[in-house]
C-alpha positions, -999 to 999 in steps of 0.1 A, spaced: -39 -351 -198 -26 -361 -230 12 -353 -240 18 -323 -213 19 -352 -185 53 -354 -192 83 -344 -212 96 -363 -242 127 -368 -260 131 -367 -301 154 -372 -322 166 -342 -341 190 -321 -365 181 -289 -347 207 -280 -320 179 -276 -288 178 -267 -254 153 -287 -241 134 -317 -254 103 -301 -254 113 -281 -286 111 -304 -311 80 -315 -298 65 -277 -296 79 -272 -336 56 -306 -342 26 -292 -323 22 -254 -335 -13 -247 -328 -27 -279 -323 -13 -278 -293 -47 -258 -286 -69 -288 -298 -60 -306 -270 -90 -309 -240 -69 -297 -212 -64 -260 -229 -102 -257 -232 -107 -242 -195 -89 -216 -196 -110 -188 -189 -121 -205 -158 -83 -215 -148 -77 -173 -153 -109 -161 -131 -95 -185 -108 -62 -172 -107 -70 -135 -109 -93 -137 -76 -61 -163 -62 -38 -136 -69 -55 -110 -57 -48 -92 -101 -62 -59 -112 -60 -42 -137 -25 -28 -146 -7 -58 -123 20 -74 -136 23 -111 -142 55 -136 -156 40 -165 -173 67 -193 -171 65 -213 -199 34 -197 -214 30 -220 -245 17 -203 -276 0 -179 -249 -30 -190 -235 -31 -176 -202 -9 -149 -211 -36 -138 -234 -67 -140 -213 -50 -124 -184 -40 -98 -208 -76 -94 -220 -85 -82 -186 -58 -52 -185 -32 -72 -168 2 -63 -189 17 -99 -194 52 -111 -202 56 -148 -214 86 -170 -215 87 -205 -233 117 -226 -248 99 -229 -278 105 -203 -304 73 -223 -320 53 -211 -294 66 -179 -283 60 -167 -321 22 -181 -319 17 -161 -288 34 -130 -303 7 -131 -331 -21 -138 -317 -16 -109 -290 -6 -84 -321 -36 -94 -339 -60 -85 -304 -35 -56 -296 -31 -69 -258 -7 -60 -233 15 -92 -235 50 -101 -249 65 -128 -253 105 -140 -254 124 -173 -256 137 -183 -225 147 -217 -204 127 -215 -174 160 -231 -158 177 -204 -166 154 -172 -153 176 -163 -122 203 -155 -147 185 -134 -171 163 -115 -154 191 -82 -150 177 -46 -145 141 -59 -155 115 -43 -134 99 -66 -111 62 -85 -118 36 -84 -91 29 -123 -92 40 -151 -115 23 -182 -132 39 -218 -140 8 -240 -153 -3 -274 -167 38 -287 -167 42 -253 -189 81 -253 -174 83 -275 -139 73 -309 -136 89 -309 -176 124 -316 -163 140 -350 -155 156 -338 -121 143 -322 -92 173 -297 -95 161 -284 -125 125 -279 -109 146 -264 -80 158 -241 -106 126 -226 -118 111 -218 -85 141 -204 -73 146 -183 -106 109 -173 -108 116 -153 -73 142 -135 -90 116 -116 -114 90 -110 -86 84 -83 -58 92 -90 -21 59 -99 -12 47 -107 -47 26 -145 -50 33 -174 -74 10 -198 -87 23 -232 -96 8 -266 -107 24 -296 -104 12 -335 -117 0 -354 -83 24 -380 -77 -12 -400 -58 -28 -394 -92 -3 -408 -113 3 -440 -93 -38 -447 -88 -51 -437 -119 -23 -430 -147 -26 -467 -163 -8 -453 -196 25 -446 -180 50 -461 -155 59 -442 -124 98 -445 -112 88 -441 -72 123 -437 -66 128 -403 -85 92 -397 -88 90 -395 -125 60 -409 -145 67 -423 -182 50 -427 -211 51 -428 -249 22 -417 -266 14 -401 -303 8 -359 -308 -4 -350 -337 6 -317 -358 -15 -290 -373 -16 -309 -405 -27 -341 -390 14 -359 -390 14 -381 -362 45 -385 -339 54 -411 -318 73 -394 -284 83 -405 -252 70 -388 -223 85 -379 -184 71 -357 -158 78 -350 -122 50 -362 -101 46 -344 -65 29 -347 -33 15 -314 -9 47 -321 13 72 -318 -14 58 -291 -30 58 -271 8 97 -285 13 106 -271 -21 88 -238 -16 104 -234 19 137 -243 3 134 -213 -28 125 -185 -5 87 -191 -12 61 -193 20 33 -214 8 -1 -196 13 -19 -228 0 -24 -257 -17 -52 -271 -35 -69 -301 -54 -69 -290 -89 -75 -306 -126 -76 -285 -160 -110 -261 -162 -116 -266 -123 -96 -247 -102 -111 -246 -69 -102 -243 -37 -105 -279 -23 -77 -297 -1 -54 -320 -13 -69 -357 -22 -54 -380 -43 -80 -379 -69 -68 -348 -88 -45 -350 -117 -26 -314 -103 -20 -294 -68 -19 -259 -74 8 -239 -53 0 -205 -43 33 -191 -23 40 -155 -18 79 -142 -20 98 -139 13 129 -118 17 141 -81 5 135 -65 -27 165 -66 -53 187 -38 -53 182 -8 -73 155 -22 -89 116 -8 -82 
């Protein structure tokens, strides 16, 4: 799974946000080297037939990365808006969907803090959080609390969400490389990324690690009804029940409650 198992921290002049930025200013677009972002085009047929898409819906990609998703959804006429903490990766994905002239934009944005920023936005049809792109990157479950709960301020009454998160099974059966805290239900590891130019960095790495019944107990908590929950890993989304021999669960919930005010 490589670095995006977990978060790191680095040390840094650059006033950040979030650890991950440092990390994402390291990366740039090698970030796409790594194996895991290799099936995307299978994770987005997936996702479009999961979601029920067409052409013309609109999705929120919480923490998008330089874009991938974002950009093949938007490939298939879906109009796309992508939010990262890393202005790194927020500036890839702007360029690469200028350069293909898609429907997708891109802003910098804490995932933690989307229920505050959304305003008079109009509201998207469905939403994606993939691969740790936002949850499962913070150190507390209240921060993960934050994103869901945020995310459902962006999306339709009635609109769906599609979420992976790192199996907690997965990590304490087959994740030799890191040490899982069963108390909080963090995993930890240090590994090396490498940059663009081939610079090695030596980072420490966290991520939240959940089972099915968490993940259903946070949904119910956010204002999400799960519509299912499957056995995934990256490139083979499927629709398979839990086990605890996949690396992710995918989340598919659908938003409960009334439409916000004044907006359509």
């Amino acid at each position: 799974m490589g670095f995006l198992v977990g978060c790191g921290q680095v040390v840094t002049e650059k006033p950040v946000d979030h650890w991950f930025e440092p990390i994402a200013d390291h990366l740039g677009r090698a970030y796409l080297r790594y194996s895991f972002t290799k099936g995307t085009r299978q994770e987005v047929d997936f996702l479009v037939d999961a979601l029920e898409l067409s052409v013309g819906s609109r999705v929120l990609d919480i923490g998008c990365g330089p874009g991938r998703h974002a950009l093949e959804l938007a490939r298939r006429g879906i109009v796309v808006h992508g939010v990262d903490v890393s202005e790194t990766f927020v500036a890839i994905a702007t360029e690469s969907a200028r350069s293909e002239g898609l429907s997708a934009t891109f802003e910098r944005l804490d995932a933690r803090r989307l229920a505050s920023s959304v305003g008079d936005r109009p509201r998207f049809d469905a939403a994606i959080c993939l691969c740790q792109g936002a949850f499962g990157l913070m150190r507390s479950l209240d921060e993960d609390r934050r994103v869901v709960t945020g995310a459902g301020s962006w999306i339709r009454a009635g609109g769906r969400l599609a979420l992976s998160a790192f199996s907690a099974y997965f990590s304490v059966k087959y994740h030799d490389e890191a040490t899982f805290d069963a108390d909080v239900g963090v995993s930890h590891e240090r590994t090396v990324v490498k940059s663009e130019a081939g610079t090695d960095r030596e980072v420490d790495l966290w991520t939240g690690c959940f089972t099915p019944r968490e993940l259903r107990l946070l949904m119910a908590d956010t204002g999400w009804s799960v519509d299912a929950i499957w056995s995934v890993d990256p490139g083979n989304y499927r629709r398979d029940v839990p086990s605890v021999d996949s690396s992710e669960f995918l989340v598919v919930a659908s938003r409960r409650g009334p439409s916000r005010p004044g907006v359509s």
